[in-house]
Backbone as a ProteinNet text record, in pm:
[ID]
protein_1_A
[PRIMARY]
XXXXXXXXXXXXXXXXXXXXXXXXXXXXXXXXXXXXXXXXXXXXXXXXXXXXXXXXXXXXXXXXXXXXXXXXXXXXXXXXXXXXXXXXXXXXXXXXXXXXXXXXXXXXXXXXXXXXXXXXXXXXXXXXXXXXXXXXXXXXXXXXXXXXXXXXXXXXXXXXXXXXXXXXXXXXXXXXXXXXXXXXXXXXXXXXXX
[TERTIARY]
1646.6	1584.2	1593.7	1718.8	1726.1	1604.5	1573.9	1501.4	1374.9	1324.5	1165.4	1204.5	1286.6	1332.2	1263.2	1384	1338	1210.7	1181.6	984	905.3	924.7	855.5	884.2	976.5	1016.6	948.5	972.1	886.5	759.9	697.2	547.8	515.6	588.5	529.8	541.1	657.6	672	556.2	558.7	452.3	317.1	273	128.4	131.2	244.3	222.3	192.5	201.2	196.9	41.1	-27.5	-146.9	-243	-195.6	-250.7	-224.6	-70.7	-51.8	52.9	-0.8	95.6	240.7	297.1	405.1	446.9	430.6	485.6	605.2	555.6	621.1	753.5	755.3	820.2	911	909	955.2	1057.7	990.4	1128.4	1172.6	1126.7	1241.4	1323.3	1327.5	1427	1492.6	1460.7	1561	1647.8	1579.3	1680.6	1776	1751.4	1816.7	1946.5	1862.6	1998.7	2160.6	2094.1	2222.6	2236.1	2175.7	2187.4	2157.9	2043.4	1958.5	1856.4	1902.1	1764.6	1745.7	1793.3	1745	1870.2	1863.5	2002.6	1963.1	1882.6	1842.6	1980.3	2089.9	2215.6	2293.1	2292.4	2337.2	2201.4	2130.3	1986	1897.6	1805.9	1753.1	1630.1	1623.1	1538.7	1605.8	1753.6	1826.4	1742.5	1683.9	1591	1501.7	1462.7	1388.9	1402.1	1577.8	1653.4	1711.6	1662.7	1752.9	1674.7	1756	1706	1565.1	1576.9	1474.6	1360.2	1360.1	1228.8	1206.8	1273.3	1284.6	1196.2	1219	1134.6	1071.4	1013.4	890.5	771.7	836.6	767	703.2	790.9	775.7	649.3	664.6	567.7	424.2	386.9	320.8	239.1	336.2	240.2	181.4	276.4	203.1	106.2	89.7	-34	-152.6	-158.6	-253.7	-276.4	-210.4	-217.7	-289.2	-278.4	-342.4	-492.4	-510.3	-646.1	-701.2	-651	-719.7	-790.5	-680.4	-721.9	-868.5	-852.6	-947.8	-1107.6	-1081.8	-1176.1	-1230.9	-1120.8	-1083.5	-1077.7	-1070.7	-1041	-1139.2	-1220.8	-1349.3	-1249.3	-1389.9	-1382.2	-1288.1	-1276.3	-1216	-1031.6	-1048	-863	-818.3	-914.6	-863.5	-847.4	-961	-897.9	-774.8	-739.3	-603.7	-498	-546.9	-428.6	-366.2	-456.6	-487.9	-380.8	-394.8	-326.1	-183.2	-186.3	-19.5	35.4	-62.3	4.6	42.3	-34	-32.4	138.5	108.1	276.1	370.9	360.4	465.1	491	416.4	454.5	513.2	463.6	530	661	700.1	831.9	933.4	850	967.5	965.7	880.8	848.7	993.6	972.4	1105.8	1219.9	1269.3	1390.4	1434.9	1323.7	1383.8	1481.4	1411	1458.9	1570.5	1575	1670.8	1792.2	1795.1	1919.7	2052.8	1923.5	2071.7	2058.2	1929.2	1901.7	1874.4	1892.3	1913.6	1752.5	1654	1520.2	1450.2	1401.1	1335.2	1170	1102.8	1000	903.8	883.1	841.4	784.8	858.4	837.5	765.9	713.6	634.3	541.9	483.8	370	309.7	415.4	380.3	365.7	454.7	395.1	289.8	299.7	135.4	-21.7	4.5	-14.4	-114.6	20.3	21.4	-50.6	0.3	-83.2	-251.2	-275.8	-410.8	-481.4	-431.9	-537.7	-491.9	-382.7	-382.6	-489.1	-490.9	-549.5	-643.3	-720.2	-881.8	-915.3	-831.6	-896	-893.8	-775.9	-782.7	-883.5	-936.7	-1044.4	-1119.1	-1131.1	-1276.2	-1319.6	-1193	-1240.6	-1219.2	-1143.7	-1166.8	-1274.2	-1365.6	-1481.7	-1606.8	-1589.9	-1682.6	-1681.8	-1538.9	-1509.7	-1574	-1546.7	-1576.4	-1689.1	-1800	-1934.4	-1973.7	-1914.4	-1948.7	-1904.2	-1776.8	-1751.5	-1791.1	-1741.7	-1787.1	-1651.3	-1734.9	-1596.3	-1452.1	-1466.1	-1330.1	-1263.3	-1364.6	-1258.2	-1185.1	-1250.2	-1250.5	-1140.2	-1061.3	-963.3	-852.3	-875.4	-721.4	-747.9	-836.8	-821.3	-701.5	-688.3	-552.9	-378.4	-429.6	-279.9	-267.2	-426.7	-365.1	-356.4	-372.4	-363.3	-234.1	-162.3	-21.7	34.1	23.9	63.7	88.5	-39.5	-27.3	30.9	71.2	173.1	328.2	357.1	496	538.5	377.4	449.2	468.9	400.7	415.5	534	559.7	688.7	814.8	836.1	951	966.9	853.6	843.7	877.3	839.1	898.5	1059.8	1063.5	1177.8	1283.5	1280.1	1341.8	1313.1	1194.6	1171.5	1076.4	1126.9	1023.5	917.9	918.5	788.9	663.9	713.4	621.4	469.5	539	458.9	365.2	334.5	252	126.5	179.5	97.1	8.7	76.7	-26.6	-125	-51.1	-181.7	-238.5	-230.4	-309.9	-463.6	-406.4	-519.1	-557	-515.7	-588.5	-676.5	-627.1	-756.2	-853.6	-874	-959	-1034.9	-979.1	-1058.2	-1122.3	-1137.2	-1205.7	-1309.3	-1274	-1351.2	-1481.7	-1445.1	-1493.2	-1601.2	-1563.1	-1655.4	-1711.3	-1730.2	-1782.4	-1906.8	-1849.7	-1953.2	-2070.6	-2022.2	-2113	-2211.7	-2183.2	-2249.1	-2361.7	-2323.8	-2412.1	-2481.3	-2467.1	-2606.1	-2662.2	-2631.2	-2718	-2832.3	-2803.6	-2851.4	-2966.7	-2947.1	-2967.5	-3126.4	-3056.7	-3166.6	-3264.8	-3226.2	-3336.9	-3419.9	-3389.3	-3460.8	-3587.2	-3529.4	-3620	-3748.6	-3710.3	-3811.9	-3832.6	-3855.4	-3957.5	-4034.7	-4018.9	-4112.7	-4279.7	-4407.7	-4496.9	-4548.3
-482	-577.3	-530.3	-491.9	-407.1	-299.4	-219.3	-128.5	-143.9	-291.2	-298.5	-431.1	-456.6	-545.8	-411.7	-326.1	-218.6	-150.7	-115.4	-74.6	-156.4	-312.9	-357.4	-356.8	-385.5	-377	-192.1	-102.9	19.5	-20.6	-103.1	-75.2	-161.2	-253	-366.9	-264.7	-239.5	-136.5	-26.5	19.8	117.1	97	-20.7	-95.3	-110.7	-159.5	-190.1	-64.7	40.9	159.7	234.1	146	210.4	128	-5.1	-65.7	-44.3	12.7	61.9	141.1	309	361.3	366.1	380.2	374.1	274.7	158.8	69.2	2.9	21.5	-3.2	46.1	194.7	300.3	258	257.3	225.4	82.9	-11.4	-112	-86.4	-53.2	-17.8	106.3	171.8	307.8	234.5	104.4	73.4	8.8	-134.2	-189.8	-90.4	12.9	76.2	180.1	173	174	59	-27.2	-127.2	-192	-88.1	-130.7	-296.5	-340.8	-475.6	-416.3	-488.8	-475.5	-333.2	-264.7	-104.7	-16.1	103.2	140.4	339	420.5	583.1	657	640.5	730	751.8	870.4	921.7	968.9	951.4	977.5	1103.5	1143.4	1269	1232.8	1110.5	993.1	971.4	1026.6	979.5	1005.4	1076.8	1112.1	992.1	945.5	809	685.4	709.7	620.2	704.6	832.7	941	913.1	865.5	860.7	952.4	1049.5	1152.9	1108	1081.5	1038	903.5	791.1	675.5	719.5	781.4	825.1	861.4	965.7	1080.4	944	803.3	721.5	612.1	589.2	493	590.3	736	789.5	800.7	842.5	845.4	661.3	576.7	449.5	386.5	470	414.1	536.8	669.1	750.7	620.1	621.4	523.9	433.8	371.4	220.5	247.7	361.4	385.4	475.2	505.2	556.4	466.5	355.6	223.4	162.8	143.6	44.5	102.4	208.1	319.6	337.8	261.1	298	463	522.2	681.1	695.3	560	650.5	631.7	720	795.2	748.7	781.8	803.7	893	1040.1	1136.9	1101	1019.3	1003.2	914.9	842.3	665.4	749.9	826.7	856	963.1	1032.1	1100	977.2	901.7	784.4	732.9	742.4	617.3	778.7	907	999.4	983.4	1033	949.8	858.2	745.4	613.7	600.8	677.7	705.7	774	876.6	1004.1	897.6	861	800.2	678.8	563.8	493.1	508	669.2	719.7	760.7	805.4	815.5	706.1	619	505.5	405.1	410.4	348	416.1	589.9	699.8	674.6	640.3	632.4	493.4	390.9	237.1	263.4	326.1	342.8	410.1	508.8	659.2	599.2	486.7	371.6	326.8	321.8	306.5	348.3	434.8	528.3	650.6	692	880.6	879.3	787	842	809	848	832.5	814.5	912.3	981.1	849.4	723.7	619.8	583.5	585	520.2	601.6	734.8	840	782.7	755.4	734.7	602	503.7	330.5	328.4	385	362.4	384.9	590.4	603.7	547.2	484	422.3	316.7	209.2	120.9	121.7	207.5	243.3	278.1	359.7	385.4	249.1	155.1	92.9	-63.2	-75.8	-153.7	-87.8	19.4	85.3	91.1	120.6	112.7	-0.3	-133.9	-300.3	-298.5	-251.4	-333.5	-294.9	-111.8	-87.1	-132.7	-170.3	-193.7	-321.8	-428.6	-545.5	-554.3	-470.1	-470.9	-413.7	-289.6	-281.9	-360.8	-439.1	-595.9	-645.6	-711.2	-819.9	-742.7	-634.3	-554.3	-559.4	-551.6	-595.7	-674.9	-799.8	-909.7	-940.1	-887.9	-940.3	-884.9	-909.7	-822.5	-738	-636.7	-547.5	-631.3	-747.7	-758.1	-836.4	-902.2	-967.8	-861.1	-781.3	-646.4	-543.4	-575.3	-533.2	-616.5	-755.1	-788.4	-791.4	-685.7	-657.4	-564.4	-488.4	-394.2	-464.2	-533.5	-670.9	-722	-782.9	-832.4	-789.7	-669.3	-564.5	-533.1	-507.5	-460.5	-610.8	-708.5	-850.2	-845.1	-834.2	-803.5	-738.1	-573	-520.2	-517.2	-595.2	-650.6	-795	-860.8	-964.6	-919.7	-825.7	-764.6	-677.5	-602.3	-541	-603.8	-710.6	-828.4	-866.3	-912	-1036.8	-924.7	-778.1	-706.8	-653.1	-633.2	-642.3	-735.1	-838.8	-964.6	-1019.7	-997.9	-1058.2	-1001.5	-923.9	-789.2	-811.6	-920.5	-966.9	-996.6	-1073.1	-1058.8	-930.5	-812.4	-693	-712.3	-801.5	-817.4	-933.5	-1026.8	-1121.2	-1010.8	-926.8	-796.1	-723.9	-692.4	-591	-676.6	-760.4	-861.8	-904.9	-937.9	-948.1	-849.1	-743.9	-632.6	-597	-620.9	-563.1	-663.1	-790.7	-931.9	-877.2	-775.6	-776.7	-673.8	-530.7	-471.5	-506	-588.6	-663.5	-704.1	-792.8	-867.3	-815.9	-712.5	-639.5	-545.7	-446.9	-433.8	-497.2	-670.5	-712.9	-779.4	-803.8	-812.9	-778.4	-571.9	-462.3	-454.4	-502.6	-491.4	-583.7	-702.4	-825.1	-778.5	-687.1	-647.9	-571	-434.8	-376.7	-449.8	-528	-658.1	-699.2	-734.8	-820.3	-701.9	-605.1	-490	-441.5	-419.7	-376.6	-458.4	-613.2	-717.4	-687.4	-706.1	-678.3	-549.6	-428.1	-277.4	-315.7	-427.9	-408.1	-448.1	-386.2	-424.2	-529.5
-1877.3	-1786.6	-1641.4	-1606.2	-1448.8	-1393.3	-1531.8	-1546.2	-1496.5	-1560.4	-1565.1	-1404.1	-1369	-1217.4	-1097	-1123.4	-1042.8	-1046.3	-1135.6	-1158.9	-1100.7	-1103.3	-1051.2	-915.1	-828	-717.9	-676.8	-708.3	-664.4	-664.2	-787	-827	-717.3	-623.1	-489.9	-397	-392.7	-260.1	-214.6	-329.7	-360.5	-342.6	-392.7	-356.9	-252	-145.9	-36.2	40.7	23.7	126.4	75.9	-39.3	-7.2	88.5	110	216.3	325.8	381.6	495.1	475.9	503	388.8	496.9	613.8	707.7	730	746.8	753.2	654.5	494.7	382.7	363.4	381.4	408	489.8	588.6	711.7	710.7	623.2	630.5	498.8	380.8	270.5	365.5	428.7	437.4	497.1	666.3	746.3	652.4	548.4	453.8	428.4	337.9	250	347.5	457.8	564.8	560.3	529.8	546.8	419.6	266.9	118	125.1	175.2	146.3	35.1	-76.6	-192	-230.2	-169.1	-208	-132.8	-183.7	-152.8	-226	-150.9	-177.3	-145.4	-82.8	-36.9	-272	-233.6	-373.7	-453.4	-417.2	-497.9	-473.1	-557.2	-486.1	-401.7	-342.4	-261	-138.3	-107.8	3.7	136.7	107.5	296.1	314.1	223.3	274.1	310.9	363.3	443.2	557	602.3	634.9	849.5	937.2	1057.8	1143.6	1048.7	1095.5	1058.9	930.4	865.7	890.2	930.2	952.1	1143.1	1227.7	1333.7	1299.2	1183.6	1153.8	1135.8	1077.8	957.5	1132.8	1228.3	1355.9	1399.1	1450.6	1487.8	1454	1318.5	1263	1252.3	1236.2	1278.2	1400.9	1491.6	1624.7	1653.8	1626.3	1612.1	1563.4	1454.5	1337.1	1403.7	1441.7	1504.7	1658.1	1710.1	1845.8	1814.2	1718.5	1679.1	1622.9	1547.3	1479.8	1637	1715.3	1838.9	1942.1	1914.6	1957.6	1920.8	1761.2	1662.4	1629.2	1637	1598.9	1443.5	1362.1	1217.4	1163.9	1101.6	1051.4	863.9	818.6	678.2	649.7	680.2	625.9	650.2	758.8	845.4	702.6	711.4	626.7	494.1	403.9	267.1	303.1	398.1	457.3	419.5	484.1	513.4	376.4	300.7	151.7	36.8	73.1	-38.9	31.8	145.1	228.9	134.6	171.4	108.7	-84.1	-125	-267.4	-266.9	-223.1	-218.9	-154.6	-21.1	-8.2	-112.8	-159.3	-242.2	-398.8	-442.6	-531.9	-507.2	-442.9	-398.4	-363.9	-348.7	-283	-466	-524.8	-670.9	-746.9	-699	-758.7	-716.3	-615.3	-544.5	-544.9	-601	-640	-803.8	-860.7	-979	-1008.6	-892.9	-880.6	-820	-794.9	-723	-836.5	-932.5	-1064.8	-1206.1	-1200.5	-1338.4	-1302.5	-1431.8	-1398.6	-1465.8	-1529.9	-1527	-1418.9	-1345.4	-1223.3	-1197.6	-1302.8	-1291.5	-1339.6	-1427.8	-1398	-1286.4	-1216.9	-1082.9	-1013.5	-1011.4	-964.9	-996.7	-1096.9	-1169.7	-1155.1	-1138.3	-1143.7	-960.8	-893.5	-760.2	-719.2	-730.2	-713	-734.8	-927.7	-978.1	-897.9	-834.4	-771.1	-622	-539.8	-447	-455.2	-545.8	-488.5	-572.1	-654.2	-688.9	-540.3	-492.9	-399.1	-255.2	-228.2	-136.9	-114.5	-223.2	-275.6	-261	-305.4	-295.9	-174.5	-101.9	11	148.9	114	228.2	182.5	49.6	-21	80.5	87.4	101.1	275.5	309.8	448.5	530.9	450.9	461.8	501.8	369.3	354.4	470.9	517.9	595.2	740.4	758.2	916.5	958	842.7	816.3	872.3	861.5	937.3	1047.5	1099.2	1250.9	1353.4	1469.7	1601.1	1636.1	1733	1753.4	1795	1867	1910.2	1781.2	1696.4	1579.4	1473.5	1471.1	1386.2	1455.3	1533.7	1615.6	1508.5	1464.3	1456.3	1255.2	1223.2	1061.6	1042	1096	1089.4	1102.9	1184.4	1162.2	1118.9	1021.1	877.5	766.6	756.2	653.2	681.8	769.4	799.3	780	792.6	725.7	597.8	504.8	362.4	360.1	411.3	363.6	342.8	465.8	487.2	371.4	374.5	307.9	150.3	107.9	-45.1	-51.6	51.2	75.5	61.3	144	140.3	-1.5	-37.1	-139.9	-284.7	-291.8	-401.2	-336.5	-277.1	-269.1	-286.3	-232.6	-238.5	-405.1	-438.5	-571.9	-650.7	-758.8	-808.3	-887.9	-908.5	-1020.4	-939.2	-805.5	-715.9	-685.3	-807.5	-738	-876.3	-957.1	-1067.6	-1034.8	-940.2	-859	-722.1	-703.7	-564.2	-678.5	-796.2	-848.6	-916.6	-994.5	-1031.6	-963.6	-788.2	-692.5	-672.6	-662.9	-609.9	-712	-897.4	-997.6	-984.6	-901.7	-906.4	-833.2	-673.8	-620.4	-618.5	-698.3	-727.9	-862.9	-947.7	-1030.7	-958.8	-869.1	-795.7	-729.1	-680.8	-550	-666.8	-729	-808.1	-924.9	-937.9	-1020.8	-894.6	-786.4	-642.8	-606.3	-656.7	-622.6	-718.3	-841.5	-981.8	-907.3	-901.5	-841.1	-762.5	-653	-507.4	-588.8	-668.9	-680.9	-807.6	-864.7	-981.8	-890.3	-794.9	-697.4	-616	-613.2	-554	-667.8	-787.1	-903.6	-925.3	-863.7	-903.9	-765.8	-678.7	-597.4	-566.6	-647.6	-659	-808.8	-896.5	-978.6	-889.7	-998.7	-931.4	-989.2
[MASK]
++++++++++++++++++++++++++++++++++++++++++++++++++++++++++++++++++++++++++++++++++++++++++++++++++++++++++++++++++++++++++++++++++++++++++++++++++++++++++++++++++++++++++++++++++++++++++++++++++

């Protein structure tokens, strides 16, 4: 039961960093600094509580966060951003597990896993939404995407089942946007007949 506690707790963590892949990172390592909920020291995961990388992880978000504000990130940055967030969430999925089992490699797979299908929903749907606003509302989509990520972060951490209620929504909302896409294109077929 610890086993599949911790999997799930990676598989949240992990989802959360394909929505914002530094941020996630960044408070599991500080936790795991002061062994709250997670605890990498003894593990072959220990650097992802390790001060260097805990700065490498601050830097790298205020880069992102100052090219977001900019409107600097292009297509090519964001799927950059989204394999980041995949690797890093595989790793942190590995090093949840690597906390009190000697199999680890699960959690490689269920994070990554986890990440790119949270990642994918969530530009998918932040896409959509950008669509419709104006530039200055479309300024504060990145703060709530870094919202969602913290609050899926906390909430698997603090409570690991929680990370079955994130992918759950996240497969709704590629369902979703997907069966959307079928109607658009549904409704153009209809008007080219002659």
């Amino acid at each position: 039961m610890n086993f599949i506690l911790d999997l799930l707790q990676g598989v949240g963590v992990g989802g959360a960093s394909g929505i914002r892949p530094f941020l996630p990172a960044l408070v599991t390592g500080a936790l795991a600094t002061t062994d709250t909920a997670v605890d990498f020291d003894g593990t072959a995961f220990s650097f992802l509580e390790s001060p260097v990388f805990l700065i490498v992880l601050v830097f790298a978000a205020a880069v992102t966060v100052a090219l977001e504000q900019r409107g600097k990130i292009a297509e090519p940055l964001g799927q950059g951003l989204l394999v980041i967030g995949v690797i890093l969430g595989a790793l942190l999925a590995a090093g949840s597990l690597d906390d009190r089992f000697d199999i680890w490699w699960p959690g490689l797979l269920a994070g990554g896993l986890a990440a790119a299908l949270l990642g994918v929903a969530s530009r998918q749907l932040l896409g959509r939404v950008r669509q419709r606003l104006g530039a200055e509302e479309q300024s504060f989509l990145m703060l709530y995407a870094g919202g969602a990520a913290l609050i899926v972060t906390a909430g698997s951490l603090l409570f690991p089942p929680l990370a079955l209620v994130a992918v759950g929504v996240a497969i709704w909302l590629l369902v979703a946007s997907r069966k959307r896409a079928g109607e658009k294109y549904a409704g153009l077929r209809i008007l080219n007949r002659p």
